[in-house]
Kinemage of the C-alpha trace (Angstrom):
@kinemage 1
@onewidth
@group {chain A} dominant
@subgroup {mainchain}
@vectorlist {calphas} color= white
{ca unk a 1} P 313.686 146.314 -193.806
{ca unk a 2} L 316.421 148.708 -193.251
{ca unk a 3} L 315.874 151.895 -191.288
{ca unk a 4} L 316.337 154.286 -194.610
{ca unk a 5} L 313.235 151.739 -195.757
{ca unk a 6} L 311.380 152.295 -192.877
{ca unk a 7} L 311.128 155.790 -193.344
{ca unk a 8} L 309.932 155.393 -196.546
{ca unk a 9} L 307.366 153.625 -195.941
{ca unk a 10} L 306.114 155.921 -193.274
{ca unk a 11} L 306.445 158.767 -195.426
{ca unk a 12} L 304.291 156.513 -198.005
{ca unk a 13} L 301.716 155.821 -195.268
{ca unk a 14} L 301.479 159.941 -194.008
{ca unk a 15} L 300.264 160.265 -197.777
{ca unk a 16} L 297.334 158.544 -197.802
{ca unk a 17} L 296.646 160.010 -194.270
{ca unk a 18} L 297.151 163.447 -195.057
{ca unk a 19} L 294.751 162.762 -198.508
{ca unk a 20} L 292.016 161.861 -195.713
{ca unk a 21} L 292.730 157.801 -195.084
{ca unk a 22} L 292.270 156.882 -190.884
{ca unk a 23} L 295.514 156.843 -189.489
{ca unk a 24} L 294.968 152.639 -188.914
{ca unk a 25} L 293.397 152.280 -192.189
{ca unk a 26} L 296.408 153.021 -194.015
{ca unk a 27} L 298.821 151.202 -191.783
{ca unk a 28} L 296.364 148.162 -192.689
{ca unk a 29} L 296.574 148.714 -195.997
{ca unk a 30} L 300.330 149.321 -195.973
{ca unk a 31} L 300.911 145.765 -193.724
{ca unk a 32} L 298.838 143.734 -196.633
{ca unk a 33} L 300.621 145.380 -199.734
{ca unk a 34} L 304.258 144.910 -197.889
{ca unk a 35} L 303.967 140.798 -196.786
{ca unk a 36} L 307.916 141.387 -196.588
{ca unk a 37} L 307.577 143.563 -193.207
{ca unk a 38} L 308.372 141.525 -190.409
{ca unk a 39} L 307.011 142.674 -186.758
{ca unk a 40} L 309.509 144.889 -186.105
{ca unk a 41} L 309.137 146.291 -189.619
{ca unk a 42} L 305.520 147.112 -188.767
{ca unk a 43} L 306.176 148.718 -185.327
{ca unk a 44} L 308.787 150.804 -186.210
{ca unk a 45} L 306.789 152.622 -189.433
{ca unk a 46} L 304.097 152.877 -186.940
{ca unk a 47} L 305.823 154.475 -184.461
{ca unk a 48} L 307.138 157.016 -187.498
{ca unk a 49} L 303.847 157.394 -188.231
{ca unk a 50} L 302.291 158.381 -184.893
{ca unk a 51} L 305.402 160.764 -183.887
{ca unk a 52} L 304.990 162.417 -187.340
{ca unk a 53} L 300.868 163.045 -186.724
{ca unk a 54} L 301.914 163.591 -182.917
{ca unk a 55} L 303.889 166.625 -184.392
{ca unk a 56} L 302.279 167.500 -187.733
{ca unk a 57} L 302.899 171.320 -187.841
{ca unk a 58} L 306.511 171.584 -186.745
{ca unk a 59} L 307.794 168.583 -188.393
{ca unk a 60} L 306.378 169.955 -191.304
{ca unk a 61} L 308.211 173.217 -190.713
{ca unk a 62} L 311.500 171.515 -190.320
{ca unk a 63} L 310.993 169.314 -193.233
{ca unk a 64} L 309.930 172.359 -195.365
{ca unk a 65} L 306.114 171.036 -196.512
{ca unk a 66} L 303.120 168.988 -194.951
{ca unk a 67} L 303.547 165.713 -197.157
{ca unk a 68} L 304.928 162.266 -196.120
{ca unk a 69} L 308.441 163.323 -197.770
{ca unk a 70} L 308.546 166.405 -195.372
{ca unk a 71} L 306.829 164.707 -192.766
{ca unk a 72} L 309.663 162.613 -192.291
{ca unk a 73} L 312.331 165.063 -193.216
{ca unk a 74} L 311.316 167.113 -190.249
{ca unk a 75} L 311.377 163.646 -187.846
{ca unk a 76} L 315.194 163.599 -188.458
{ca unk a 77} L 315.780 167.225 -188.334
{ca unk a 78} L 313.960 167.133 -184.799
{ca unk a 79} L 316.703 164.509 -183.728
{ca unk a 80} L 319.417 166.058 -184.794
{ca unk a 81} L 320.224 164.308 -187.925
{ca unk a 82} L 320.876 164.390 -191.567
{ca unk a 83} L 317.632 163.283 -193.439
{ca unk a 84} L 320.514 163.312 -196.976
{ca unk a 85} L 322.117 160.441 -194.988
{ca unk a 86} L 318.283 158.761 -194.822
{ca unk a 87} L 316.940 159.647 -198.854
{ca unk a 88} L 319.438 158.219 -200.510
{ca unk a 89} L 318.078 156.384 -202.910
{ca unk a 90} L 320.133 153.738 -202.551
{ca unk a 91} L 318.816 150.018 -202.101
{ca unk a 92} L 315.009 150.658 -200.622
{ca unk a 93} L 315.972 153.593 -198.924
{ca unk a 94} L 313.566 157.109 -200.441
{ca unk a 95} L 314.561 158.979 -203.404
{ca unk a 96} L 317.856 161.412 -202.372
{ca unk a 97} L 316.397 165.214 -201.439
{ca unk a 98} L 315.782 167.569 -204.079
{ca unk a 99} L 316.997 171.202 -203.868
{ca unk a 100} L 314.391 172.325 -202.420
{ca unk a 101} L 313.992 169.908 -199.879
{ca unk a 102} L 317.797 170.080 -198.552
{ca unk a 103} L 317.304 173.899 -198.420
{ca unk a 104} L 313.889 174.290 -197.304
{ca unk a 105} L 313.054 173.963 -193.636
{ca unk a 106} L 312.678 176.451 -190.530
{ca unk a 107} L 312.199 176.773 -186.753
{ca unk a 108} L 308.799 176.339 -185.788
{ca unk a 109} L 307.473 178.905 -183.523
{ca unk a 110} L 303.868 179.785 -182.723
{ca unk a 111} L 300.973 177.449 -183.049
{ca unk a 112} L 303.568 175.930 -184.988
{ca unk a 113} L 306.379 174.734 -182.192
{ca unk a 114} L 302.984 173.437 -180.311
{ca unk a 115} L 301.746 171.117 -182.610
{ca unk a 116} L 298.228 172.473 -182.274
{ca unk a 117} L 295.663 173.892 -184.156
{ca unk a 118} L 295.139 177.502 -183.940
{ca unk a 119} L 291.461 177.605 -183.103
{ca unk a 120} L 292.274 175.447 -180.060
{ca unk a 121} L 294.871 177.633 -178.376
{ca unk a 122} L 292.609 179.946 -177.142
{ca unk a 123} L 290.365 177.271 -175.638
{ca unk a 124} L 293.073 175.726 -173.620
{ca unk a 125} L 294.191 179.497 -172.485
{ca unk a 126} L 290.627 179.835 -170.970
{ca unk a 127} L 291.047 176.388 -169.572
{ca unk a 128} L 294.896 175.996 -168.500
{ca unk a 129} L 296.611 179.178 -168.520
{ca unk a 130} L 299.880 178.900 -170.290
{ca unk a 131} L 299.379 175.956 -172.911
{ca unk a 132} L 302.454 175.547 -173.591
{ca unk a 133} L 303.549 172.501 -171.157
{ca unk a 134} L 300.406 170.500 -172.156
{ca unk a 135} L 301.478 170.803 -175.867
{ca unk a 136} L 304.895 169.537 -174.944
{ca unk a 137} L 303.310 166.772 -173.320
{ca unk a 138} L 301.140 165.588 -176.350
{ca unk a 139} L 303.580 165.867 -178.332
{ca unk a 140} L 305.327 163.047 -176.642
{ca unk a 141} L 304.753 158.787 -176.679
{ca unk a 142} L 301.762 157.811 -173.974
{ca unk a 143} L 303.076 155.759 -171.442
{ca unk a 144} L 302.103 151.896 -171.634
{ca unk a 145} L 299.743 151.401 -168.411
{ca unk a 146} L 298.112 147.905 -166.848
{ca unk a 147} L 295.912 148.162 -164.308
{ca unk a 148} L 296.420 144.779 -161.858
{ca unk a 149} L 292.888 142.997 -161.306
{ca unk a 150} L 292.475 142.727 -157.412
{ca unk a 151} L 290.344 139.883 -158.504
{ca unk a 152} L 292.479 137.364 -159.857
{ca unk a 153} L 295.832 138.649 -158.634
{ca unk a 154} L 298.094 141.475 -156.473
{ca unk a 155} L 300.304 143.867 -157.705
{ca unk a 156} L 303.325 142.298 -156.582
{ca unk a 157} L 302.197 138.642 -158.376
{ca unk a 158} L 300.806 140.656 -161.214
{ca unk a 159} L 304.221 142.006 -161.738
{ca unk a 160} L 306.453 138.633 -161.229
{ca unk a 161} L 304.056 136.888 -163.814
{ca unk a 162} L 304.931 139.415 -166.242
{ca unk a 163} L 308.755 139.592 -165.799
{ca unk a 164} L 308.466 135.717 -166.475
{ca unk a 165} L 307.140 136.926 -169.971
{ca unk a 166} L 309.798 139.303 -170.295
{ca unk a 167} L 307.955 142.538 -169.672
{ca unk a 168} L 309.538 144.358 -167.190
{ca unk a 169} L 306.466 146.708 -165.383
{ca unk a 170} L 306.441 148.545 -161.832
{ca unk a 171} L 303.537 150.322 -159.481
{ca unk a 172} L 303.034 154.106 -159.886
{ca unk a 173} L 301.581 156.505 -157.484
{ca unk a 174} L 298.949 157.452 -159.867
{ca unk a 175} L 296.930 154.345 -158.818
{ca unk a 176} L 297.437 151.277 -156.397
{ca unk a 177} L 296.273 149.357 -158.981
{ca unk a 178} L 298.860 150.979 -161.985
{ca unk a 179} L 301.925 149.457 -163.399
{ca unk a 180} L 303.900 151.564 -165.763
{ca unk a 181} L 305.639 149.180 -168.683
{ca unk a 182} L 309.352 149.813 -169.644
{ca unk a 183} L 310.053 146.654 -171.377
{ca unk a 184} L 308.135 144.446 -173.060
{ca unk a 185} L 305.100 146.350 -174.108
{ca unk a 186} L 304.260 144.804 -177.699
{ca unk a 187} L 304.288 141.132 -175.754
{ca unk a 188} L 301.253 141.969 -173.075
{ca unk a 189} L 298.241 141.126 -174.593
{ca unk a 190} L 300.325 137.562 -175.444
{ca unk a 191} L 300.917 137.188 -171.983
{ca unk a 192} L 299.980 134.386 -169.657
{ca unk a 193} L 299.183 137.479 -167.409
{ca unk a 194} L 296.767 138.903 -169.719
{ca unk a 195} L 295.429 135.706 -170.399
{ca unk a 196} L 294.250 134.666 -167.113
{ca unk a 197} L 292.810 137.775 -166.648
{ca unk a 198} L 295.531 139.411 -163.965
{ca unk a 199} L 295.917 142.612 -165.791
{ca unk a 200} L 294.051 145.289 -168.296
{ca unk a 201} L 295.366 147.625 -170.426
{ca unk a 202} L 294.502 150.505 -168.916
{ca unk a 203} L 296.007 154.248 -168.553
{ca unk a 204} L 297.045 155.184 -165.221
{ca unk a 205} L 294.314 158.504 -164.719
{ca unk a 206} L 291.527 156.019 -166.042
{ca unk a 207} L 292.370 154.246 -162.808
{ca unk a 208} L 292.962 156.960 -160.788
{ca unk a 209} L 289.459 158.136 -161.841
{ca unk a 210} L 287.771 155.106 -160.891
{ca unk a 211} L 289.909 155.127 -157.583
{ca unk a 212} L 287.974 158.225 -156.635
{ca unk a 213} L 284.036 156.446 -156.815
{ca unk a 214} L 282.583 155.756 -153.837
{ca unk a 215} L 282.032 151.916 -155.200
{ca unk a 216} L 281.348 149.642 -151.703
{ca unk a 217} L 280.329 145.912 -151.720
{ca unk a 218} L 276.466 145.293 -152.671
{ca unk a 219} L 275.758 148.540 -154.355
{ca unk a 220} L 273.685 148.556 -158.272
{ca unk a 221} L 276.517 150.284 -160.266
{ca unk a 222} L 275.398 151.318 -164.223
{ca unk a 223} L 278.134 152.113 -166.654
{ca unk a 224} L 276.146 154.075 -168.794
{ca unk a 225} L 278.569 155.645 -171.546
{ca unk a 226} L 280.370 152.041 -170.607
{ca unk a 227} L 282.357 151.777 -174.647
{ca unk a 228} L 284.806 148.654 -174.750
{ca unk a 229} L 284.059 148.804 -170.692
{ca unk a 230} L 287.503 149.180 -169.066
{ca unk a 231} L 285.990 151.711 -166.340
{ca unk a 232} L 283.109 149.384 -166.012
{ca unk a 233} L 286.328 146.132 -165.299
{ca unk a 234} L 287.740 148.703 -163.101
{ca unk a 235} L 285.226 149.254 -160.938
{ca unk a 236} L 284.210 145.221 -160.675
{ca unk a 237} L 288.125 145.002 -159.539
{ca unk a 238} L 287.289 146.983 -156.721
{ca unk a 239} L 283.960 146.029 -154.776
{ca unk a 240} L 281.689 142.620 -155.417
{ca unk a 241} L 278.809 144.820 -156.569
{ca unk a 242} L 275.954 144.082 -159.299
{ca unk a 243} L 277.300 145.483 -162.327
{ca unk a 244} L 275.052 147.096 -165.549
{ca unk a 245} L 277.158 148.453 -168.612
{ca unk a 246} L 275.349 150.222 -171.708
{ca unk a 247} L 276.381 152.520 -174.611
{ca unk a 248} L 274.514 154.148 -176.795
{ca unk a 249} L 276.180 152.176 -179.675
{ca unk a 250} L 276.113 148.241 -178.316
{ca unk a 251} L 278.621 147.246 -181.175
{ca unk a 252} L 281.094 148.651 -178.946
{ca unk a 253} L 280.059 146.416 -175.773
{ca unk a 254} L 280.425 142.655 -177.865
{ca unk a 255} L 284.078 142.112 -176.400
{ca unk a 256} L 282.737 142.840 -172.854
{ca unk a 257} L 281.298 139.451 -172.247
{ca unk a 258} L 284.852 137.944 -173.136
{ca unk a 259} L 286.707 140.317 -171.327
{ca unk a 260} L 284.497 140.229 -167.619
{ca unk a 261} L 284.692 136.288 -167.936
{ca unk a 262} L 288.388 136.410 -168.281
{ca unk a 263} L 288.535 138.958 -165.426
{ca unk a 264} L 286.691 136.538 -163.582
{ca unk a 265} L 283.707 139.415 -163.193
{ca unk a 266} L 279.766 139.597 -163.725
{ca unk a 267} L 278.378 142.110 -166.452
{ca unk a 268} L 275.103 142.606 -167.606
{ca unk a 269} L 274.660 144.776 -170.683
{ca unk a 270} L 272.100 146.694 -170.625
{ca unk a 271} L 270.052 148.329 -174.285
{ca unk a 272} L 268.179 151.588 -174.252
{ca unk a 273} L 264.770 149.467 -173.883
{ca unk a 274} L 266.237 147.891 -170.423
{ca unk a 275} L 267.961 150.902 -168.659
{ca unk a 276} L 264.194 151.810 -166.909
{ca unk a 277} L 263.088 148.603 -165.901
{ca unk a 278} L 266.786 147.842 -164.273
{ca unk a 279} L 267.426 151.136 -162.220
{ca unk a 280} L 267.750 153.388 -159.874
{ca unk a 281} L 270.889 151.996 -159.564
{ca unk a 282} L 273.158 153.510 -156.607
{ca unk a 283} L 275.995 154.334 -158.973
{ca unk a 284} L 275.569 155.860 -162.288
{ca unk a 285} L 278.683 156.520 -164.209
{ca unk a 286} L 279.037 158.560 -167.295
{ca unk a 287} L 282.419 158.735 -169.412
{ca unk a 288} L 281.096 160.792 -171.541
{ca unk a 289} L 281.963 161.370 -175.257
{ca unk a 290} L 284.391 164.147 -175.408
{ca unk a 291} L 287.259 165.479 -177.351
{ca unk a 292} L 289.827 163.356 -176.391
{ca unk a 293} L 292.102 166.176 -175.758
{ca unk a 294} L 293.724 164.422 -172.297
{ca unk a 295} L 294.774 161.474 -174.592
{ca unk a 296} L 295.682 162.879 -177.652
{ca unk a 297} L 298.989 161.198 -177.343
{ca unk a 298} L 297.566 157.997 -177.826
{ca unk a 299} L 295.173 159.384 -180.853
{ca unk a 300} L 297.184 162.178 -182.795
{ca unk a 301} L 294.523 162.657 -185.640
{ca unk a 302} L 292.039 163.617 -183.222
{ca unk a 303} L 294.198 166.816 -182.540
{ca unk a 304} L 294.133 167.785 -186.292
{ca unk a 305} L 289.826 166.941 -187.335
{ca unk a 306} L 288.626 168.289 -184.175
{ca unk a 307} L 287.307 171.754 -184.225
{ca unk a 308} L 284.873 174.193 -183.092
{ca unk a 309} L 281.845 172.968 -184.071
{ca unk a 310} L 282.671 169.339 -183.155
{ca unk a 311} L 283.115 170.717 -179.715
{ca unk a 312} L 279.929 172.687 -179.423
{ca unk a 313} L 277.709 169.235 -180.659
{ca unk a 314} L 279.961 167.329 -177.880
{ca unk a 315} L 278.865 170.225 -175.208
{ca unk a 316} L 275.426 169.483 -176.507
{ca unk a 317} L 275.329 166.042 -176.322
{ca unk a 318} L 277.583 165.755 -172.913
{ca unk a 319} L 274.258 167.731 -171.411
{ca unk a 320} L 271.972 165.406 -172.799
{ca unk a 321} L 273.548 162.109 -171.571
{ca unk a 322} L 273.599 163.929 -167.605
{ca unk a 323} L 269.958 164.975 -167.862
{ca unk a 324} L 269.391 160.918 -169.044
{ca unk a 325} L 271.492 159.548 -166.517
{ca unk a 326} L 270.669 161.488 -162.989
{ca unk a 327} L 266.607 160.246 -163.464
{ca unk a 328} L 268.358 156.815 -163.184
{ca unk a 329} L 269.959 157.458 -159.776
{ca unk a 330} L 268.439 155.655 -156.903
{ca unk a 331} L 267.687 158.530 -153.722
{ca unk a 332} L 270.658 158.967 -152.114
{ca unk a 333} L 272.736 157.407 -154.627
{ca unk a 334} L 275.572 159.165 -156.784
{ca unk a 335} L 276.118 160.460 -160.517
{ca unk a 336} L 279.618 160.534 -161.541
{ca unk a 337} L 280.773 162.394 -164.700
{ca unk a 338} L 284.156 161.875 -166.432
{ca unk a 339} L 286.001 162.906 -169.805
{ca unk a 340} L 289.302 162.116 -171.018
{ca unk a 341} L 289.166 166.062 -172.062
{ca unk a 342} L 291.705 168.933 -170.442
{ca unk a 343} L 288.833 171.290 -171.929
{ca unk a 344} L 287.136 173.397 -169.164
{ca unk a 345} L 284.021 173.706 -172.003
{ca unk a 346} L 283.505 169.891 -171.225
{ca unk a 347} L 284.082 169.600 -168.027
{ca unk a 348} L 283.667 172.297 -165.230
{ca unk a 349} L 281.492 174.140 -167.413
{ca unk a 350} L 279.216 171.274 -168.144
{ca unk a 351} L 278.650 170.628 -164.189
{ca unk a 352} L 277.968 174.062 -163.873
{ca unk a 353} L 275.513 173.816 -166.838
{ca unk a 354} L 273.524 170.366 -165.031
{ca unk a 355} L 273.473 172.650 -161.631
{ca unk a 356} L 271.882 175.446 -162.893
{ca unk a 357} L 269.424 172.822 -164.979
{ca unk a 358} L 268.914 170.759 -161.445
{ca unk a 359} L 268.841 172.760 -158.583
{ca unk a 360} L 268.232 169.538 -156.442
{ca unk a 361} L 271.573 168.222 -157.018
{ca unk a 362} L 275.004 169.174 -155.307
{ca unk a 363} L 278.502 168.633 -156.437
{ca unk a 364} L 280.693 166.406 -153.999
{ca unk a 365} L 284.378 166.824 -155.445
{ca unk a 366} L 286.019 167.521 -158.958
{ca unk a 367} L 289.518 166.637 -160.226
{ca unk a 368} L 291.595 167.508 -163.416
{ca unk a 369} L 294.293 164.915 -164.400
{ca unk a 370} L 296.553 166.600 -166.943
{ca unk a 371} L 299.096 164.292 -169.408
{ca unk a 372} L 301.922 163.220 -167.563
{ca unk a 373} L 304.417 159.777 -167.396
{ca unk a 374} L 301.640 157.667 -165.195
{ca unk a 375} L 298.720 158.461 -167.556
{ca unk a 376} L 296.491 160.750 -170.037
{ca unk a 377} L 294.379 163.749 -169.202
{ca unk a 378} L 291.219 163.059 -167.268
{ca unk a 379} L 288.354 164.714 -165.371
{ca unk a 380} L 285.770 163.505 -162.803
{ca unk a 381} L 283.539 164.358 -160.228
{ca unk a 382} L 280.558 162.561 -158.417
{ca unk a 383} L 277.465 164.422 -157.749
{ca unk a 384} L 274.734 163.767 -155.677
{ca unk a 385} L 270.769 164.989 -154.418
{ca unk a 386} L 270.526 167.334 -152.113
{ca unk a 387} L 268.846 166.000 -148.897
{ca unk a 388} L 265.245 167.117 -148.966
């Protein structure tokens, strides 16, 4: 495919999006009608398709309307570039502009030049200040993160076995266990370092978050919002503990088996009928479901569908899932909470919320990761009994 055809087929794919189609669907669909897309093909109308959902409102300023057309006509205008030298018309390149199209087209300001949606602006005042460099941020591509398993490997072999697989990756501060990939990225999960279970794909505050856990050697650690399980990998990286994992929905836990063998760990997964009979446990973690706002690089659409009343049920349940989890924490043992939310609704002012609810219980420490180069947007904080 040429670039001109490229764009195209983006702005074909931000169609079906914007008429309601997930954002993967529709690449899906796109990659089975177009057998003539090689790999590179694919990646690049991807990546057009994620920058254009990344920036929704101004590129469709720029490009004069919210369809795939302007969509894409306001990508170009954001670089700097002619999108009449793009829609051409010629070969597979998209249909030259129309009048309209080559006239319309402004400078975004507002809500607008942040690419976010009005009701949220006020909610990330409350909870940032000046939202204005977090929108910048999320705007932007996520970094591509691995997180080296102590396990099977160190950071410096971790990172030789992937520069023989041409993927060029280096430490971070963010974590002792990060690597930040410059090179390479689309070859990783191919790699004879994934393979033998030396490295996860895993954003840089994820790690950081787990970093902060007291985890030690012999302790009864329970995942308990555990999803595909990465925190739950993370934490089996770092001390040979016995190690629970459940989720609400199991569906999401059938790759975890795989994935601990290959890392060389010990899972058990644990349904809602088992979680009594296996605690206390002396670590109880709970990622909770949240908004998704720290990592909204990574998933654009949530940025646009979220709203108000999404965020009061998440409050809601966010409560729930603490007041499960802390009767499952052995005496003297901890309860960690964690969201990959900048929102101070979910975070600070749901610990606040459990303290008020359980007077017996103290927090220990609370940090805010915010988007960055080493990794999304993450909070966490451990909490414990008080000492009667």
């Amino acid at each position: 495919m040429t670039p001109e055809a490229r764009i195209g087929a983006a702005a074909e794919v931000l169609e079906l999006i914007l008429a309601g189609e997930p954002a993967e669907k529709a690449l899906t669909s796109w990659g089975r009608r177009s057998r003539f897309a090689g790999s590179k093909d694919r990646a690049a109308v991807r990546d057009h398709v994620f920058d254009a959902l990344r920036c929704k409102r101004s590129f469709a300023v720029l490009g004069g309307g919210l369809s795939g057309r302007g969509l894409m006509i306001g990508l170009l205008r954001s670089e700097g570039r002619d999108p009449a030298q793009v829609f051409t018309g010629q070969g597979h390149a998209p249909a030259p502009l129309t009048e309209q199209e080559a006239a319309g087209g402004s400078v975004p300001e507002g809500a607008d030049a942040l690419d976010l949606p009005d009701w949220i602006v006020p909610e990330l005042q409350a909870s940032l200040g000046d939202p204005a460099p977090l929108a910048q941020v999320l705007r932007s591509r996520a970094p591509v993160m691995l997180r080296v398993n102590l396990r099977k490997s160190s950071v410096s072999k971790a990172v030789a076995q992937l520069a023989a697989d041409g993927i060029v990756a280096a430490p971070v501060s963010v974590s002792p266990t990060a690597l930040l990939v410059s090179e390479g990225a689309r070859r990783v999960n191919g790699s004879a370092a994934y393979l033998q279970g030396m490295i996860e794909l895993q954003d840089g505050a994820s790690q950081a978050v787990v970093d902060r856990l007291p985890l030690r050697d012999g302790m009864r650690v329970l995942d308990y919002c555990a999803g595909g399980g990465g925190k739950t990998l993370a934490m089996a990286g770092r001390a040979r503990a016995e190690f629970f994992a459940h989720d609400a929905n199991p569906r999401r836990l059938k790759d975890l088996p795989v994935r601990a063998d290959r890392a060389g760990v010990s899972v058990k997964l644990l349904e809602n009928s088992g979680l009594s009979g296996a605690g206390p446990f002396d670590l109880v973690l709970c990622d909770a479901p949240c908004s998704g706002s720290g990592a909204w690089r990574r998933s654009p659409e949530g940025k646009w569908v979220f709203d108000a009343s999404a965020l009061a049920e998440l409050t809601q349940i966010q409560d729930e899932i603490l007041d499960q989890a802390q009767g499952l924490v052995a005496q003297n043992g901890v309860l960690a909470y964690a969201t990959c939310s900048v929102l101070r609704a979910e975070n600070d002012a749901r610990v606040d919320a459990f303290l008020a609810r359980h007077p017996d219980w103290d927090l220990q420490w609370s940090q805010q990761w915010f988007p960055g180069p080493e990794g999304d947007g993450f909070f966490a904080c451990c909490l414990t009994k008080s000492p009667k």
